[in-house]
Every structure is written in C-alpha cells, then in structure tokens.
N, C-alpha and C positions, 0 to 999 in steps of 0.2 A: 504494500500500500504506500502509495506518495503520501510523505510529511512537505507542509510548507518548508524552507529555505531554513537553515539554523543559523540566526544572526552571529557573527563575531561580536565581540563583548564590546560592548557603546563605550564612545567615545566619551558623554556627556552622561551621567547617571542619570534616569529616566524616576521618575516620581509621579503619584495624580496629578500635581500640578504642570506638568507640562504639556505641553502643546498639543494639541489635539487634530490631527488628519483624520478628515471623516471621507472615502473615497469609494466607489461604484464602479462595478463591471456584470454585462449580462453575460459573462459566460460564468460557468463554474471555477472557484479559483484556484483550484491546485496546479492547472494543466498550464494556469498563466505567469511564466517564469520572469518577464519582465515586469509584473507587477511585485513579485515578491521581491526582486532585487531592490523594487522601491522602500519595500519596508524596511528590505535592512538595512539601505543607506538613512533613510529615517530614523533608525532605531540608534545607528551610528553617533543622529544630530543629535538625539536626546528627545527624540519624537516618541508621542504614542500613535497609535494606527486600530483606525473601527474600520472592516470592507464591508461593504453588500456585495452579495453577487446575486448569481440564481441556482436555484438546485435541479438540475439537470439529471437525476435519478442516477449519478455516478457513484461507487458505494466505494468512495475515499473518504476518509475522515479528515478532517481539518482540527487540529489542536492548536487552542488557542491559547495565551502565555499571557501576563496579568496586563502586558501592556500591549498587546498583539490580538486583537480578536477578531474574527470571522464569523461571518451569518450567512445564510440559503437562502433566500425568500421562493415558498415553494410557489410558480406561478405559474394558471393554464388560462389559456392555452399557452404554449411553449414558444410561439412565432404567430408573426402574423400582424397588424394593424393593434386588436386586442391584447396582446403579451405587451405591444410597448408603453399604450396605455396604461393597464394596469400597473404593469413594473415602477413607471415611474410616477403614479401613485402612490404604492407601497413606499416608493423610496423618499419620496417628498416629505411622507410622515415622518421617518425612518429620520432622517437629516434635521429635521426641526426639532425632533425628540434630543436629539442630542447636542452636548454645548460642544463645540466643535472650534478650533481654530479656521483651518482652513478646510474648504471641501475640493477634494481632487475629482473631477468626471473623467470616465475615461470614455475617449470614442463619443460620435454624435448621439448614440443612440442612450447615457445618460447624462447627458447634458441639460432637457428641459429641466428635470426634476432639480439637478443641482444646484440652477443658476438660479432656480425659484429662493431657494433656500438660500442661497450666498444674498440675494438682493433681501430678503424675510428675517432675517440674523444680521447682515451689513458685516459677513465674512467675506474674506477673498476668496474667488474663486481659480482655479486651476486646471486646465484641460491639456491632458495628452492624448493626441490623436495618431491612434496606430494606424490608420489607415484613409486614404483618401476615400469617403464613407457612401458619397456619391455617386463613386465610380469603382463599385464592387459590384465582381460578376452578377450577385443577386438582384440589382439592379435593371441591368440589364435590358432595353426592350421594353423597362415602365418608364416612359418619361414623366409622368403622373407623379408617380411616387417619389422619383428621383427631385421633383419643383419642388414636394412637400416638406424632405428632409432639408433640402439646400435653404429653405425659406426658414424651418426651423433652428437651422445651425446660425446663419445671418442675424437673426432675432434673439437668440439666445447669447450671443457672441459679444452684443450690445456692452458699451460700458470697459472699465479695465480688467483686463483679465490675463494672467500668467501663462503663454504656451508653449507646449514640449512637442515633439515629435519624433521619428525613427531614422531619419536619416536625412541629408543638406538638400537634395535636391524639392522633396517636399517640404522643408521647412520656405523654401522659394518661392513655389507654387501657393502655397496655403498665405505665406505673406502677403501673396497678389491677391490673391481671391478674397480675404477676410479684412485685410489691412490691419493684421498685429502682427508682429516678431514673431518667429517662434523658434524655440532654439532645441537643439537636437541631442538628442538621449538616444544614442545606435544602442538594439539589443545585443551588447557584449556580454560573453558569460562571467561570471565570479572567477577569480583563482580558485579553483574546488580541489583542495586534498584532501576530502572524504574520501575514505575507500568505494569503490563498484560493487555493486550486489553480484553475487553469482550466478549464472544465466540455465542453471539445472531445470529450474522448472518453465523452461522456454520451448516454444518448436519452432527451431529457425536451424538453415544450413550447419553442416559440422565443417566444411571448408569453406573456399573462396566465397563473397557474396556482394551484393550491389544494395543498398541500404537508400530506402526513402523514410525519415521520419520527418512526423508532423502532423495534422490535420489530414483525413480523409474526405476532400471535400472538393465540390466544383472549383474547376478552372487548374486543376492545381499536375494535368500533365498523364494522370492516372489510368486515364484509359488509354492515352497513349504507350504509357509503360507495360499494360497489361498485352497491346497488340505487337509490342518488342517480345516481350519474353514469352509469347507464341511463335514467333520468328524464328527466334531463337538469340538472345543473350550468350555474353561468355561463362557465365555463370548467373545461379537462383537471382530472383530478387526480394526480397523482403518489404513490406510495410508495416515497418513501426507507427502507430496511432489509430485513431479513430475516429468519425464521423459519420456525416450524412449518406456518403456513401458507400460505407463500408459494407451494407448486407448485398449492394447491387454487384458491387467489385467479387463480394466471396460468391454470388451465385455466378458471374462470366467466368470464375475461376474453376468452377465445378462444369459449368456447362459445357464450358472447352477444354476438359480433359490437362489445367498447367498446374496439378499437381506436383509436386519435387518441384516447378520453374519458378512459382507462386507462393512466397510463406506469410500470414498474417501474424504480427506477436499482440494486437489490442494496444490498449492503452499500459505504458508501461512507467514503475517510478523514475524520477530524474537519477537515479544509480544505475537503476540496471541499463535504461537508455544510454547511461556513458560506456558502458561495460561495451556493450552493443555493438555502438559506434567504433569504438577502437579496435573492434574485431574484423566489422568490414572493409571490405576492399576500395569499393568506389561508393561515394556519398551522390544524393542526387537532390538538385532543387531548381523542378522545372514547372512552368507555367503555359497553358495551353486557352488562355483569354484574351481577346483584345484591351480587358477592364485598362484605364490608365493609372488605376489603384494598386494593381501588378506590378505594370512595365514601372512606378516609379516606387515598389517597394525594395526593401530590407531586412528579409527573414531573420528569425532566431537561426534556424539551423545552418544559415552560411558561416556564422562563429561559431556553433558547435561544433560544427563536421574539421572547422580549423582547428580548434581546442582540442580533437582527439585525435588529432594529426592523419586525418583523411581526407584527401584530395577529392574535388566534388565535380561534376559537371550539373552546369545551370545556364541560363540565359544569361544573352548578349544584352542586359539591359543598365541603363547607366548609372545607378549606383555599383551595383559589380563591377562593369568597368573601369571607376575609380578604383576600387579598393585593391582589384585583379593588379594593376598597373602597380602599386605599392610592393605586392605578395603575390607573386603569381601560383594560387594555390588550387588554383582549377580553372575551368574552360569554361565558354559563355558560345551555347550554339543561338543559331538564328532565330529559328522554331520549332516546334516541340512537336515533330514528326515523326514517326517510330523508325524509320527508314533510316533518320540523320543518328536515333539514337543506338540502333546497333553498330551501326557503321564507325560509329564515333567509340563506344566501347570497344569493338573491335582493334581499335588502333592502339587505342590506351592497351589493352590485353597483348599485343603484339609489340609492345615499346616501353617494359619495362623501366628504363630510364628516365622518361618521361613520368611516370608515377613516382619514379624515389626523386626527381626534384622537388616538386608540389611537396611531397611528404616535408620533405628540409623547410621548403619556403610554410610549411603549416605550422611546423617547429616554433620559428622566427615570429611568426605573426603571434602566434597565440601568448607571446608575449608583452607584446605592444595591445591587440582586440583583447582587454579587458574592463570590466564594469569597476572595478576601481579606477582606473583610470578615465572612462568615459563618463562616469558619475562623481570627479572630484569635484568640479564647480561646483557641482545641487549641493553637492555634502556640506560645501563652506557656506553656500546660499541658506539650506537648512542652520545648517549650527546659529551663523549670525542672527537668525530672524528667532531660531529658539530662544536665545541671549537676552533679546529683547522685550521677550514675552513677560508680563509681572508675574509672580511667584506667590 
C-alpha cells in the first residue's frame, strides 16, 4: 500500500500556531506525487497542511500526522457537469470551516470553490496549474464546454493571486492568456534513499522489458503501444498504472492473443515503482493527441525514468527538447505511430552504445533534476512568509 511522502525533519518547528495551507485536488491523493513534495517543502517552512481530494474507491490508506492531514470527500456522480458542482460545494464548506492561512487550488477545476473562500476569509489565494485545462484531450470537440471553463478560470482569476506551474514554456503561454506571472515548479523527484520494495508479488517480465508508467488514460500513446507489441517489440512491454482505460486495454490484450508481449502491474506504491523502473530496459512517455495541453507539457515520469537511470523514448515536443539538449537522456520521435515505434526500438536494441550513453547522461542529470533544488525559492518564499505570521 502507498504511504504519502515521509517528510525530512522541518527546518522550522511546526506548532498549532503556525500557518495554515488549506489546499484541493479532484483526484485521489496518494497517486499525486507533486502535490506531496508540496507538503514536504511546507512542512520544511514550518507549514501545516489540510488537503481535500476525492475518494475515488482506491483502497490506499492515507495516514495523517498531527500537522499533515488528509480527507476523501466521497462524491457521485464521479465526472461529469454534477461531480464539479457538487465537489466544489462540498469544498466551499470545507475551506470556510477552517481558519486557514493560505488556500492553495490546484488545476481549474478547484478553483471556483477556493477563490470563493480566499475572497469570504480575505486569505490569499494560490493556484498551481498542472495543466493547460482547456486544452485536455477531454475537451476535445466540446467547444461548449471548453467557453464554460475558460470563462470560469478568467472570473475566478480576478484580483491578486500567486501562480505556479510545470514547466517555462506554459508559464509563457498562461502569462498571455491570464495576464499574471506564473513561475515554475518542474515535477523533479526528491533525493529518495529509501530502500525499493521487493517486486515478488508482481507479474511483470523476469528479463529485458520496455516500461510505460503513469496514468492509463486517453491520449496518452496506448493503443499505439498495444498495436507495436502485436508487431512485434524487442522485448515484453509492461504498464505500470491505472485508469480509464485500463479494463479496455486488458480486454485488446486478451482478444489479440499478447499475452507474455503485454504485462499489467495496476497501481503500484512509489517503492516498488522505483524498484520497477531500475529494472527496465527502455522507459516510455508518448502522446498520441493533438490537445496543446500535451505538446506543451512536462510529465513526472521524464524525471523518474532519469532518476532511475533509464533512458526513455518520448516526443519531439518543446519542453523535452530543452531539457534533451542539457542531458541527452533519451529520444523525442515525431509521432506516436506504432510503425516509428518499433523501428525506433529496434535501433536502440541493435546499438547498445547508444543506450549506455543516455544511461551516463541519466546519471548526470538526476543530479542536477531534483525537487530540492527546483523547490529552493518556494522553500525561502515559504519560510519568510511563515516568519511573519503572529504566533
């Protein structure tokens, strides 16, 4: 079972009286590892930390610590018009209930609720947007919808307010579009020397293997992956994670006979996923969307797959090709067609040398892509503003 993050020991000793982060996400939050780094750079400043999320019927427990707490809100329907209504209903209350320094939203979609509450209290508010919200595949095709949100982020956005994002090129874009700053929090992993879990009770390859972990979900390359490794792949491929579409992926898997090509591990904790990772061969993080919310994002897993010194193939799109240029620690194809992807495997499995550079250049990097270092400004930002707080 995933535990949240184990804070390192705060900088600043943490008391009732200090500062209080009241912060909101609609997914479940074990699985959200950049949200927990927030904690513990908070917990760092001398912050306490209340999250909502939603309870998503995932049966991980969250342990909460006297100044670290987590809640579920259990809400149905689960998607849909109704869910966000609701949600941010529930959350409105939620946020007012409690005396709160600051409230952090994350993403558009808790945003209304929060900004009610920050202007209802005359708290600051703070949004980090993982994602250009807009312009996700789900979108797609509803111009309708897509007027509704953009009207509500606009409206909501009203007023001053502190914003973060995932990487330089959408902190760019979103400064055009919103007209605030918004300064950038890349999902870099922790230094982790926790030990890895042991992977005995896994069913994944016992040799070579090709590792996709993340989200099982639209847009995200999958079915492409699945018509490579009918083709045929140099070896297995594996899907670490889960989602929306994970029971359609396990029936193509069954229907078409890619048994041994095909292995599922579910949702796995942040241990054994490192375990995982270090074991595979080639990393993979590809996108098969036109969304613009894609082409300018910045996965977790292209610093994972760096931190466990696995060389990755992913798209050609422009924050990679910054970072690519820095560390050259994997390849960036054009698009995410199963044709390019074996062919491209194939070269990697036939030029071994080219895999132990990238390994060296992941080395290298995963000493520089770290969340202490990409999180030292919030931390001083944090501390200072703690300092200030009365007691």
């Amino acid at each position: 079972m995933e535990e949240p993050m184990k804070p390192t020991s705060p900088a600043t000793m943490i008391t009732d009286a200090s500062p209080l982060l009241f912060m909101a996400t609609t997914n479940d939050q074990w699985q959200d590892q950049r949200m927990m780094r927030w904690c513990q750079t908070l917990e760092m400043a001398g912050w306490r930390v209340r999250w909502i999320g939603v309870d998503r019927h995932r049966e991980v427990p969250l342990q909460s610590t006297a100044y670290r707490t987590y809640q579920r809100l259990l809400i149905s329907p689960l998607r849909g018009p109704l869910f966000y209504l609701i949600f941010n209903l529930r959350l409105l209350v939620e946020a007012l209930r409690c005396s709160s320094t600051v409230y952090l939203s994350v993403d558009a979609d808790t945003l209304p609720a929060l900004r009610l509450a920050s202007w209802m209290r005359r708290r600051p508010l703070w949004w980090d947007a993982h994602e250009w919200f807009t312009e996700v595949p789900e979108l797609s095709g509803r111009p309708a919808v897509r007027r509704v949100w953009a009207g509500l982020i606009r409206l909501f956005l009203r007023g001053r307010i502190q914003c973060y994002t995932v990487g330089p090129a959408l902190a760019e874009l979103f400064q055009k579009e919103y007209g605030h700053p918004f300064r950038v929090l890349r999902n870099m992993p922790t230094r982790n020397t926790d030990p890895t879990d042991p992977l005995d009770t896994l069913n994944f390859p016992q040799g070579p293997f090709i590792l996709y972990q993340g989200a099982l979900n639209l847009g995200r390359g999958l079915e492409a992956l699945l018509v490579a490794a009918e083709r045929g792949l140099p070896c297995p491929l594996v899907l670490a994670g889960s989602g929306d579409l994970e029971m359609e992926l396990r029936s193509t898997v069954h229907n078409r006979g890619l048994h041994g090509k095909v292995w599922f591990t579910g949702p796995l904790p942040s241990s054994q996923l490192r375990s995982l990772t270090q074991k595979a061969w080639l990393g993979l993080n590809l996108l098969d969307h036109p969304s613009l919310s894609y082409r300018y994002s910045l996965a977790n897993k292209f610093f994972d797959y760096t931190a466990a010194g696995l060389p990755q193939l992913g798209m050609d799109f422009p924050e990679y090709q910054a970072l690519l240029r820095d560390y050259p620690v994997g390849w960036g194809l054009k698009d995410c067609q199963p044709e390019g992807i074996v062919d491209f495997c194939y070269e990697l499995w036939n030029q071994p040398e080219r895999m132990e550079a990238a390994r060296q250049a992941c080395l290298q990097a995963a000493q520089a892509w770290t969340w202490e270092n990409e999180s030292q400004q919030l931390l001083e930002e944090l501390s200072t503003f703690a300092q200030k707080q009365p007691r």
